[in-house]
FIMILUM-729208 format. One line per 8 residues: their letters; for each residue x, y, z of C-alpha. Coordinates in steps of 0.05 Angstrom, whole numbers, plus 5000, padded with zeros to 4 digits. Last residue first. Layout:
% FIMILUM-729208
a> X Y Z; ...
% end
This chain:
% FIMILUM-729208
xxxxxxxx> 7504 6614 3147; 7553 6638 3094; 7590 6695 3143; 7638 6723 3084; 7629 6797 3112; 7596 6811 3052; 7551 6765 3049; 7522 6763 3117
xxxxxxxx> 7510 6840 3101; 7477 6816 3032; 7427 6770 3077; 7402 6829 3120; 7399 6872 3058; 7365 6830 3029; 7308 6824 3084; 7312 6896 3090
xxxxxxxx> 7298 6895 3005; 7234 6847 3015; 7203 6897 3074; 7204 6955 3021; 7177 6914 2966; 7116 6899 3013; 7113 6973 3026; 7129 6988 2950
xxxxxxxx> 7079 6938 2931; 7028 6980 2969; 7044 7049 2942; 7041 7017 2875; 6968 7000 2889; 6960 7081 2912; 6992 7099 2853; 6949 7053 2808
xxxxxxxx> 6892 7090 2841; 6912 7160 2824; 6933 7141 2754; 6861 7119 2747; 6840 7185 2781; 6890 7229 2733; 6870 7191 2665; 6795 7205 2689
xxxxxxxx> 6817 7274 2699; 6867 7284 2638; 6808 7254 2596; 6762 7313 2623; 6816 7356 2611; 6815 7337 2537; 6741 7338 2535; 6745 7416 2556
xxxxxxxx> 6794 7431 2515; 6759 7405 2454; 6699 7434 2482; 6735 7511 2484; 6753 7499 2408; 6675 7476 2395; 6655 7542 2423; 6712 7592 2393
xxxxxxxx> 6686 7553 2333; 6624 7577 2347; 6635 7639 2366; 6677 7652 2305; 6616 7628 2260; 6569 7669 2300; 6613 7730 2289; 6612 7717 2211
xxxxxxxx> 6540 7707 2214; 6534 7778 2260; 6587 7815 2201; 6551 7798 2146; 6484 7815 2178; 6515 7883 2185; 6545 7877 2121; 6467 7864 2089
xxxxxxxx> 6445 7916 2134; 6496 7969 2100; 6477 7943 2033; 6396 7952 2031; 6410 8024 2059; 6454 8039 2002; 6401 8011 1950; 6337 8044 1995
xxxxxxxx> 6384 8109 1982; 6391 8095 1903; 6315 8080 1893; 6300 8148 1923; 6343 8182 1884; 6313 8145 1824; 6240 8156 1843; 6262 8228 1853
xxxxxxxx> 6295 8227 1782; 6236 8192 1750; 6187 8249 1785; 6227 8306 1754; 6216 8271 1685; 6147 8257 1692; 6136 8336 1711; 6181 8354 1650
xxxxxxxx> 6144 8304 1604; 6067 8342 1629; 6094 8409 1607; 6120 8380 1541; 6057 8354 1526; 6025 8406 1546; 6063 8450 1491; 6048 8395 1443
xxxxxxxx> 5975 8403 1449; 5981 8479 1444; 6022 8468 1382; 5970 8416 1358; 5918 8467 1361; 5954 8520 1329; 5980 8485 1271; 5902 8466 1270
xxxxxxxx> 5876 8529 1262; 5937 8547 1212; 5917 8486 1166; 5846 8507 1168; 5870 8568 1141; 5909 8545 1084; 5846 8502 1068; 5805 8572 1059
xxxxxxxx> 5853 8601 1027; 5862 8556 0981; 5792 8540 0963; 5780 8621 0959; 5846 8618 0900; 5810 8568 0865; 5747 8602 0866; 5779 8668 0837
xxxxxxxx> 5810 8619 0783; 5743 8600 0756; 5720 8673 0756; 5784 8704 0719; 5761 8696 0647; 5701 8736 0670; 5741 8797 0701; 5822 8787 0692
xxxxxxxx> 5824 8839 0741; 5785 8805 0796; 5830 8738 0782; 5890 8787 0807; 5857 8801 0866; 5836 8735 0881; 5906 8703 0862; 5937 8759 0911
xxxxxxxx> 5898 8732 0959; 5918 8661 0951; 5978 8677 0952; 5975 8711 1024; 5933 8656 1051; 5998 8604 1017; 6042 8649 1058; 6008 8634 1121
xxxxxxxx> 5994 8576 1116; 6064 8563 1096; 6088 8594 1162; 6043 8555 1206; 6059 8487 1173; 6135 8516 1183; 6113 8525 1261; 6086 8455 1261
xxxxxxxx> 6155 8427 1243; 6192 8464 1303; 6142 8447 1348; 6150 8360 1323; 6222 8371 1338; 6214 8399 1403; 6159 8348 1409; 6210 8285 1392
xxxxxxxx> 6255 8317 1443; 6209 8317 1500; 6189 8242 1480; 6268 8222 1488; 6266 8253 1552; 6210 8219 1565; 6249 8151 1551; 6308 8158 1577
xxxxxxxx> 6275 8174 1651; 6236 8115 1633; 6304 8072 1616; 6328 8100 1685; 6260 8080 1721; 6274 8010 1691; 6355 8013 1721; 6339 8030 1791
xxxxxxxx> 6277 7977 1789; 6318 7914 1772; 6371 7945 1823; 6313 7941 1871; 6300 7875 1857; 6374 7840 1854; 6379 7879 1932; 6316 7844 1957
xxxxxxxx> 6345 7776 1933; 6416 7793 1971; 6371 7812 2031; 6334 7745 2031; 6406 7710 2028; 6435 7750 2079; 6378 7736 2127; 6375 7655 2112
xxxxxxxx> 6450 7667 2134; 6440 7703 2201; 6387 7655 2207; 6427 7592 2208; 6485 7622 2256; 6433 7636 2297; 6416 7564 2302; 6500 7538 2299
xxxxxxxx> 6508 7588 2363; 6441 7561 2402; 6468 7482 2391; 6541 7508 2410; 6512 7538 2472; 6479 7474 2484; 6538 7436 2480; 6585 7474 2522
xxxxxxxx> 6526 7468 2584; 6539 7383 2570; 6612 7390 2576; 6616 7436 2633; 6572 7385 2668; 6625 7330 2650; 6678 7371 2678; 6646 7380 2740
xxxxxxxx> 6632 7300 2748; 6711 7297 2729; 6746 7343 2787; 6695 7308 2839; 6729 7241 2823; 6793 7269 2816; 6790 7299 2880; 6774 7225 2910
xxxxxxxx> 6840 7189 2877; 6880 7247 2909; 6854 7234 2972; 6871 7164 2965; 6943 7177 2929; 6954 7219 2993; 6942 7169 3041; 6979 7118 2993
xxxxxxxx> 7040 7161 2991; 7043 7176 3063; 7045 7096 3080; 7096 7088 3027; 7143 7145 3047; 7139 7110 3120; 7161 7039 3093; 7213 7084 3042
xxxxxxxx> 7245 7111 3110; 7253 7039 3142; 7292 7020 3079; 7341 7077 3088; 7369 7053 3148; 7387 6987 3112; 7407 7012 3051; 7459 7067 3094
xxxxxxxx> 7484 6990 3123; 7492 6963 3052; 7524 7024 3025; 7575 7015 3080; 7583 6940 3072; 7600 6953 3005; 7656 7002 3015; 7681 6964 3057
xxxxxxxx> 7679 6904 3007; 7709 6942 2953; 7766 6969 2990; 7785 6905 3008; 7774 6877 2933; 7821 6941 2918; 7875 6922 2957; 7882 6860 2942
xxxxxxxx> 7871 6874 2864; 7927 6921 2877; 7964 6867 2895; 7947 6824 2846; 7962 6873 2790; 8028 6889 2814; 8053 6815 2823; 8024 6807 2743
xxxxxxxx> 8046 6866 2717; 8123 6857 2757; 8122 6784 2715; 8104 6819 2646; 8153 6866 2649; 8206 6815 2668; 8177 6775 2604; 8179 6837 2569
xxxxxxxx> 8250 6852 2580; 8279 6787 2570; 8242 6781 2503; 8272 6852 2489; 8345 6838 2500; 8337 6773 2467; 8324 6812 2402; 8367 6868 2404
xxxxxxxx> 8417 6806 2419; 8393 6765 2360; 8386 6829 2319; 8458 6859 2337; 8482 6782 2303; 8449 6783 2255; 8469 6856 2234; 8550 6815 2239
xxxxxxxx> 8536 6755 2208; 8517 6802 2140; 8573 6847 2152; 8614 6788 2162; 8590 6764 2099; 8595 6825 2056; 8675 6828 2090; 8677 6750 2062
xxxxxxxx> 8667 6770 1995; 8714 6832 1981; 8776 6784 1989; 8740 6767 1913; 8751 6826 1884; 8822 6825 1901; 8821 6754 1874; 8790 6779 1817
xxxxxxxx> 8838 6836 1804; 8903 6783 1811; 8872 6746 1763; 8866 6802 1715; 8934 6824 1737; 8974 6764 1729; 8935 6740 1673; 8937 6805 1631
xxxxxxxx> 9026 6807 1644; 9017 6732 1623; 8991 6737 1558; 9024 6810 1546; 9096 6772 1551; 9080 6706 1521; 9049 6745 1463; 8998 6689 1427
xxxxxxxx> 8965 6741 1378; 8896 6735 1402; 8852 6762 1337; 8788 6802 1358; 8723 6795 1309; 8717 6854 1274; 8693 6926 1292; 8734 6929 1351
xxxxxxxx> 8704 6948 1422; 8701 6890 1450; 8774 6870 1461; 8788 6937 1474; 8741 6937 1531; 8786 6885 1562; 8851 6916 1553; 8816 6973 1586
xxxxxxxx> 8785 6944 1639; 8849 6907 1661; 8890 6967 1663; 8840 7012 1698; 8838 6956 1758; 8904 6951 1762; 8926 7029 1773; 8863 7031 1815
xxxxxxxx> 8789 7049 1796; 8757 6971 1806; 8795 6956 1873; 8771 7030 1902; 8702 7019 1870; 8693 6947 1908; 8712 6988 1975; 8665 7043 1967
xxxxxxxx> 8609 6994 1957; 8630 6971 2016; 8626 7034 2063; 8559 7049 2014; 8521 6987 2046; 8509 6953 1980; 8446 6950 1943; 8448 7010 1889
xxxxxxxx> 8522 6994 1881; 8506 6913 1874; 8460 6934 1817; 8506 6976 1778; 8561 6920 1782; 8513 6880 1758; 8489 6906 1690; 8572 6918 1682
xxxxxxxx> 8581 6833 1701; 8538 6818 1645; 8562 6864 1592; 8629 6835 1605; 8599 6761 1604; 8558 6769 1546; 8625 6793 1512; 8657 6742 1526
xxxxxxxx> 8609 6691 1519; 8599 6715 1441; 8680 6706 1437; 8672 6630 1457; 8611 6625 1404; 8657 6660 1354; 8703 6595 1364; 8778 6638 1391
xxxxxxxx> 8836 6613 1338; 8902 6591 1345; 8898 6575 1436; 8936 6604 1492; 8912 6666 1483; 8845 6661 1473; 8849 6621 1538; 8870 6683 1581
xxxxxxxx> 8810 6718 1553; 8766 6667 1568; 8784 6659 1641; 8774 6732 1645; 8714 6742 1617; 8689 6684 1666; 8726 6708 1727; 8687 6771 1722
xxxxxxxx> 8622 6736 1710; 8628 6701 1775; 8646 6765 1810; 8592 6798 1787; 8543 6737 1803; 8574 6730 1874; 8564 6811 1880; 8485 6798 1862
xxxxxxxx> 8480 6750 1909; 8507 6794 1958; 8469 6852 1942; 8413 6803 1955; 8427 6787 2020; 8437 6858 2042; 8367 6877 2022; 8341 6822 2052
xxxxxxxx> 8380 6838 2118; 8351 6908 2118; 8276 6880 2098; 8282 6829 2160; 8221 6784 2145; 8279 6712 2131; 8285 6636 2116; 8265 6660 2042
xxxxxxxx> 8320 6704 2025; 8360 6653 2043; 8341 6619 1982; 8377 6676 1938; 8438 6664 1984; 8451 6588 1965; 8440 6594 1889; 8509 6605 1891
xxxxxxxx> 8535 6537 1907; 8497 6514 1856; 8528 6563 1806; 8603 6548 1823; 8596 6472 1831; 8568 6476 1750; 8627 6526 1738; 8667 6475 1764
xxxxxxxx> 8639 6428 1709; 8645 6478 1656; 8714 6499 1665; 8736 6420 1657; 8703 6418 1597; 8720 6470 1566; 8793 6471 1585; 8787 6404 1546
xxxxxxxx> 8812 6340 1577; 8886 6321 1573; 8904 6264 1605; 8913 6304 1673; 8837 6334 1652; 8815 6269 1660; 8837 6260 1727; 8812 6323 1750
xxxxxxxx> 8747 6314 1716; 8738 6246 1749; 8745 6276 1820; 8701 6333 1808; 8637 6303 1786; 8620 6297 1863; 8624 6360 1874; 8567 6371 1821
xxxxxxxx> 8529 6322 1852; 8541 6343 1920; 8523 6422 1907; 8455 6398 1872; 8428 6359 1934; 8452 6422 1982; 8413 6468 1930; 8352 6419 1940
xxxxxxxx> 8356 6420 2018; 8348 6496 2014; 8279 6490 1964; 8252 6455 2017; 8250 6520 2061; 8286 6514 2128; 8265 6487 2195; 8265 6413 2173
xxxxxxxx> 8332 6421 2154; 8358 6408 2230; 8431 6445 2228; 8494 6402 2254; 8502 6361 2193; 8498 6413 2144; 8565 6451 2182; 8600 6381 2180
xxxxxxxx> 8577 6368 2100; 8601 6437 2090; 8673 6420 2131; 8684 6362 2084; 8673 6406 2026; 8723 6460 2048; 8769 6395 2061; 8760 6372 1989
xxxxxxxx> 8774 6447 1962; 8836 6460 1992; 8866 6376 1978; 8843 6402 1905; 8884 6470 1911; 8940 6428 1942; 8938 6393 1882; 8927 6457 1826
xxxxxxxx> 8995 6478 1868; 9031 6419 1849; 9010 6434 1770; 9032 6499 1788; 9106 6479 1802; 9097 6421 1742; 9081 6481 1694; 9128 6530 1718
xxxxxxxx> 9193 6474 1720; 9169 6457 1634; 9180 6520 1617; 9121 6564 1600; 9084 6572 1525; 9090 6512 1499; 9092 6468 1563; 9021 6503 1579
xxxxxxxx> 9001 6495 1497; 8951 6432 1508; 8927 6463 1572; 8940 6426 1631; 8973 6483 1676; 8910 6515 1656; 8874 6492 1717; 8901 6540 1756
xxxxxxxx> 8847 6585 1754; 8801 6518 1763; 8833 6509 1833; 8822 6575 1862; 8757 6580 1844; 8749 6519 1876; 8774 6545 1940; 8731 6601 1936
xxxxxxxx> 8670 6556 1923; 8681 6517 1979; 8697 6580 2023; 8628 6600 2000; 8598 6537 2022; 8625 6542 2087; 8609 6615 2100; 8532 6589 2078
xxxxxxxx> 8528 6537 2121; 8546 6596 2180; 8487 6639 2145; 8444 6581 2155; 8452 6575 2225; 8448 6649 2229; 8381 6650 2187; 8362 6590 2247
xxxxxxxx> 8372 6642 2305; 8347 6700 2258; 8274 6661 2267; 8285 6637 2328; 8294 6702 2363; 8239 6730 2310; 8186 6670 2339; 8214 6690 2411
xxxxxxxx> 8195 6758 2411; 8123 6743 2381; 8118 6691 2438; 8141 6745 2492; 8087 6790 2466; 8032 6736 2468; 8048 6719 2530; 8046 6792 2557
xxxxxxxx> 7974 6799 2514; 7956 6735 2561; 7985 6757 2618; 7949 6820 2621; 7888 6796 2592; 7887 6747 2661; 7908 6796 2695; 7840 6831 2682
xxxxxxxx> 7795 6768 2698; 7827 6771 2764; 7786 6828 2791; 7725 6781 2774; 7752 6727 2827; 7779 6769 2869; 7718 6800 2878; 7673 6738 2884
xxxxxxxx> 7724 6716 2941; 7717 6782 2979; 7640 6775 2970; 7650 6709 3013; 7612 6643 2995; 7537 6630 2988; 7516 6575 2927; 7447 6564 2960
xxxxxxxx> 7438 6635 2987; 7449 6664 2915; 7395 6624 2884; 7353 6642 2947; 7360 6712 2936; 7345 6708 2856; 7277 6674 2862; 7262 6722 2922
xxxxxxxx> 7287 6778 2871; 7238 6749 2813; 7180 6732 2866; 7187 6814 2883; 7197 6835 2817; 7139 6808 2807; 7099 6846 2838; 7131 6901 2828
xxxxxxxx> 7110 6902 2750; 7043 6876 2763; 7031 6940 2804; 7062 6985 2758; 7018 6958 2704; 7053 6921 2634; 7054 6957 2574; 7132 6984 2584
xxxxxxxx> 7150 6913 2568; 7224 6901 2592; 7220 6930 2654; 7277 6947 2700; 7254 7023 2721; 7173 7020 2706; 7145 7038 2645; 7077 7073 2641
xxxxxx> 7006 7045 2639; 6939 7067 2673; 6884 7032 2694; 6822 7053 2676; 6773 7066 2724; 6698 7073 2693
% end
């Protein structure tokens, strides 16, 4: 029966299906294809250009992507630096209204008290100007705010600009009252509210900006505005413990708080600052000055009771010069942080630009390089192309001819088979009776061994009764030894009982008449002790035959035995001969059965082979047709390539 045989074919997806099948359609699926592609024709220069672009297209879009990311941290330190410059203006706000409230003490009650009456009005003048200072710092604020969009900053920035007008706007009615006398307090405490909103500036610039270096300098900043803040805090109360009879604990309590304050800072702003500037702060803080102030102020602290300002014109305004004189120092340091702040923006903007200029020119010689080479290599391509298609086209005529040859040959192929399989079958059927003669003697051998084994129980039955026999006469040979010895005492007491009995006659003749009854006693005795020695002598010569006749047994139980011993041996050695045919039957048989296996194995390799032969010779005629299908594409894929669409 011709089986058809199943193997997978280059392309297809189920490996069950026949060769045949397979080409077959493969050959509607590539007419199906062809005419697909016919009906939407157009050059194969145009199809590479059109897949060769699909790379610039990445290119430009990971260069676009680039030049975005550029531009989002362009914009992003372009709008810190517009809130940096806000900043500036704010700062010089709260500088100039620094200013003002140091001054502010020209309207203490004890400022005529303490100063003539020309220093007081000349510094009240100056606390005017310092006003006029601090309106037009806020004026140019609101001009700075105006020019910046605040959509593009954190809410949080328009709410610090909300709290810096309100408290500027408190300003003009605590100047007036403090001309009628307002408490320093008071007054101190609503510049000091300007003072902290203004601050809170820098710490919500922290938000508008990724840069960790100009984070870091931002916050020393903030930190250096809260030292400084503190500084003129300690100071400010200082200088009004001595203008006043007693300092409120609370007063002295802030102080203190501020000293320890501004020291917690101070250590910050080092860790923080760019070390040239840290440098600078340490140089203001360690001079002739600087010492002075610190220690007067420590002093202050240090005291185990609350301190008592004595009011010493002298030492009142010797501290004020030069505590105020160290905070403005301190201060001067302020707008160096800043330009060192404006000034890394500024290097980042133009590292910045630099680079978005750079990869956008990048980008552009990519993209003119790319499609060039994508030119040249679609013109490569489609020589290339038309040179494989034309080595196709000579090579299809060669596969028609392989075809032919490879269905001849599958034929003849097919027919060998044929043959090959009837002879395998005969083998078959020969194999089987050998096996059926192999598995018979196999049968006898063991019906063989199993007689032999009974045959061997029996004579090892009779081995060990002629042993007991041989046991027994022996033991009979013994037993007449014995009974010998016995019958020879009978003998000898005969013998001496005659001899007694003698001497009883004799003496019995002596005694005469009294002796007569004891004469016949003595004959009696003799007479039985005779018999007894007759037959002593009988049953010796009895015994003695005995004996003769054991030793003959005896001698014949030990040749029965010998002879019982070499039928044993020659029992065993043909029961290992038989052994050894059943176990050689056994081999041979298996040997038999192995050599079928094989046999029925090739015999499925055979049929196998001549269905495999016939599906080769089927395949052998799809390949023709398949053969005349592929110069037909090539035909077509030539008009392709050279772009000719008809």
């Amino acid at each position: 029966m011709r089986r058809e045989r199943r193997f997978p074919a280059a392309g297809c997806v189920d490996p069950q299906i026949p060769a045949s099948v397979f080409l077959e359609n493969r050959c509607r699926a590539n007419d199906k294809a062809l005419n697909h592609i016919m009906s939407r024709a157009f050059s194969l220069r145009s199809k590479l250009l059109a897949v060769s672009g699909i790379p610039l297209v990445c290119a430009l879009g990971l260069g676009t992507y680039l030049t975005l990311d550029r531009i989002n941290a362009l914009q992003e330190f372009l709008a810190f630096r517009d809130a940096m410059t806000l900043a500036d203006s704010l700062s010089e706000l709260m500088e100039a209204d620094n200013t003002e409230v140091t001054n502010s003490w020209c309207y203490g009650p004890t400022a005529v008290h303490d100063n003539s009456v020309e220093i007081v009005e000349k510094v009240r003048e100056t606390v005017a100007q310092n006003a006029r200072d601090t309106d037009s710092a806020y004026a140019r604020v609101k001009a700075v705010e105006g020019r910046i969009t605040a959509g593009r900053y954190d809410p949080g920035l328009a709410g610090i600009l909300s709290r810096v007008d309100r408290a500027y706007k408190r300003l003009p009615g605590i100047r007036e009252q403090m001309r009628n006398g307002l408490s320093y307090q008071i007054v101190t405490a609503a510049h000091n509210d300007l003072t902290n909103s203004i601050q809170a500036i820098y710490p919500a610039l922290l938000k508008e900006t990724t840069d960790k270096e100009l984070t870091q300098k931002l916050t020393a900043y903030s930190i250096y505005l809260d030292y400084h803040a503190s500084c003129v805090q300690y100071i400010s109360t200082m200088i009004w413990g001595h203008q006043i009879e007693v300092l409120p604990p609370d007063a002295y309590a802030r102080y203190e708080s501020y000293y320890r304050q501004s020291e917690t800072l101070l250590k910050h702003f080092r860790n923080l600052a760019p070390p040239a500037i840290s440098s600078r702060v340490d140089a203001l803080l360690q001079d002739e000055r600087g010492r002075w102030v610190d220690a007067n102020v420590r002093s202050f602290i240090t005291t185990d009771h609350w301190h008592v300002f004595i009011h010493d014109k002298a030492f009142e305004n010797e501290f004020k010069i030069n505590g105020e004189g160290r905070n403005r120092d301190l201060a001067g340091i302020m707008p160096v942080i800043r330009r060192d702040i404006v000034d890394y923006t500024a290097a980042r903007i133009a590292d910045l630009t630099f680079k978005r200029n750079a990869t956008v020119g990048i980008v552009l010689i990519s993209l003119a390089a790319g499609m060039i080479l994508t030119l040249l290599a679609g013109n490569s391509i489609s020589k290339r192309i038309i040179k494989i298609t034309d080595g196709i086209s000579a090579g299809a005529g060669q596969v028609l001819a392989a075809a032919e040859q490879i269905a001849s040959a599958s034929e003849e192929l097919a027919n060998s088979a044929t043959s090959q399989a009837d002879s395998v079958d005969e083998t078959l059927v020969m194999l089987r009776q050998v096996q059926s003669s192999a598995d018979a003697m196999n049968g006898n051998a063991g019906e063989a061994t199993r007689s032999m084994q009974g045959a061997s129980g029996a004579i090892d039955k009779s081995k060990i009764a002629v042993a007991e026999m041989t046991r027994s006469i022996e033991q009979i040979a013994h037993n007449n030894a014995q009974t010998g010895t016995i019958l020879s005492t009978i003998d000898d007491i005969a013998f001496q009982t005659n001899i007694l009995a003698l001497n009883a006659a004799i003496e019995a003749a002596r005694a005469g008449e009294f002796g007569t009854g004891f004469a016949v006693v003595a004959e009696e005795v003799r007479n039985l002790a005779k018999r007894s020695a007759a037959a002593a002598h009988s049953t010796g010569e009895l015994i003695e035959e005995s004996a003769a006749s054991n030793d003959r047994s005896t001698v014949a139980a030990k040749r029965s035995n010998d002879s019982l011993a070499v039928v044993l041996a020659r029992t065993g050695e043909v029961f290992q001969h038989i052994a050894d045919i059943q176990t050689g039957a056994a081999e041979q048989t298996k040997a038999i059965e192995q050599i079928s296996d094989a046999a029925r194995k090739v015999g499925e390799i055979t049929h196998s082979n001549v269905a495999g032969a016939h599906e080769c010779a089927a395949s052998a005629t799809s390949l023709k047709q398949q053969a005349a299908h592929l110069d037909c594409y090539v035909s077509q894929l030539k008009r392709v390539a050279h772009g000719d669409n008809g």
